[in-house]
C-alpha positions as CSV (number, residue, x, y, z in Angstrom):
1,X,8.5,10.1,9.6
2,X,9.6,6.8,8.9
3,X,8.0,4.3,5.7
4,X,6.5,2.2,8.3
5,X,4.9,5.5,10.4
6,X,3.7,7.1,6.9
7,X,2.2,3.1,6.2
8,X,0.8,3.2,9.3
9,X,-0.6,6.0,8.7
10,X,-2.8,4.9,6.2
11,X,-5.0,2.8,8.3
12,X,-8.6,4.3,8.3
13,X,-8.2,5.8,5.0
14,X,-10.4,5.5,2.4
15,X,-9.7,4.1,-1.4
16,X,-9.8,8.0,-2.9
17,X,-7.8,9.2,-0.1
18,X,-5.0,6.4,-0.6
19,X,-4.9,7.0,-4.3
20,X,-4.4,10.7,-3.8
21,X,-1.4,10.0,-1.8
22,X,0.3,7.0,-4.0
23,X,-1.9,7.6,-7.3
24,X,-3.2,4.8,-8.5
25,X,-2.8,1.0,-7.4
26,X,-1.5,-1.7,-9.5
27,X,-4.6,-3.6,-8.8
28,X,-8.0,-3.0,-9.7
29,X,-10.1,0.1,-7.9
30,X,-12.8,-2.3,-6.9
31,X,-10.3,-4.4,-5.1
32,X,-10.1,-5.0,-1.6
33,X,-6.6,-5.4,-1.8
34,X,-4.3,-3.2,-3.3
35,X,-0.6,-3.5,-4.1
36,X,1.9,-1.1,-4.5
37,X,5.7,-1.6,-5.7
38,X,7.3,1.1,-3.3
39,X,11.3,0.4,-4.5
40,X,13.9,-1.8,-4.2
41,X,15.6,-3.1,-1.0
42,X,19.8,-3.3,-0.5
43,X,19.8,-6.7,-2.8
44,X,17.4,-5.3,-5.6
45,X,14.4,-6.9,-4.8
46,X,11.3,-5.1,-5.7
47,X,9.6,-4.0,-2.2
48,X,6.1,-4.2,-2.4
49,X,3.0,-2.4,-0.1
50,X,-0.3,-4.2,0.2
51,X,-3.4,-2.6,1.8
52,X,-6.2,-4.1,2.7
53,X,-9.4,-2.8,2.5
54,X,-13.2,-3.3,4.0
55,X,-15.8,-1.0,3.9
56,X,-13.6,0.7,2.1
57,X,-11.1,1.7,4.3
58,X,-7.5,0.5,4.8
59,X,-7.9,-1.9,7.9
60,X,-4.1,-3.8,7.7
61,X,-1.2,-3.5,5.4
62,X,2.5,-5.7,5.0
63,X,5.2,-4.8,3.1
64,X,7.4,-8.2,1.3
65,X,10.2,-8.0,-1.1
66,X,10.0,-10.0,-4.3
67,X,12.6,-10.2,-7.4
């Protein structure tokens, strides 16, 4: 399974279920959007995983790369 399969994945979770998989967000619990740093790309950036919640359940997600 690739990142973007297990990312994909994720959509219809809810908030407990995502936090059992990747522990807990850097973002607030009560967020509707959560961001996770997941490693760092060929250059070193920092690669990032955002989920988006409502109702609380993961409805979209991206993944950037940021220094």
């Amino acid at each position: 399974m690739t990142h973007e399969d297990f990312f994909e994945s994720l959509i219809g979770k809810s908030k407990h279920e995502v936090r059992n998989l990747l522990n807990a967000p850097r973002t607030p619990f009560e967020s509707n959007e959560w961001v996770y740093q997941i490693g760092k790309n060929y250059f070193g950036l920092n690669r990032r995983l955002y989920l988006f919640f409502s109702d609380d359940l993961v409805y979209d997600f991206f993944t950037s790369s940021w220094a």
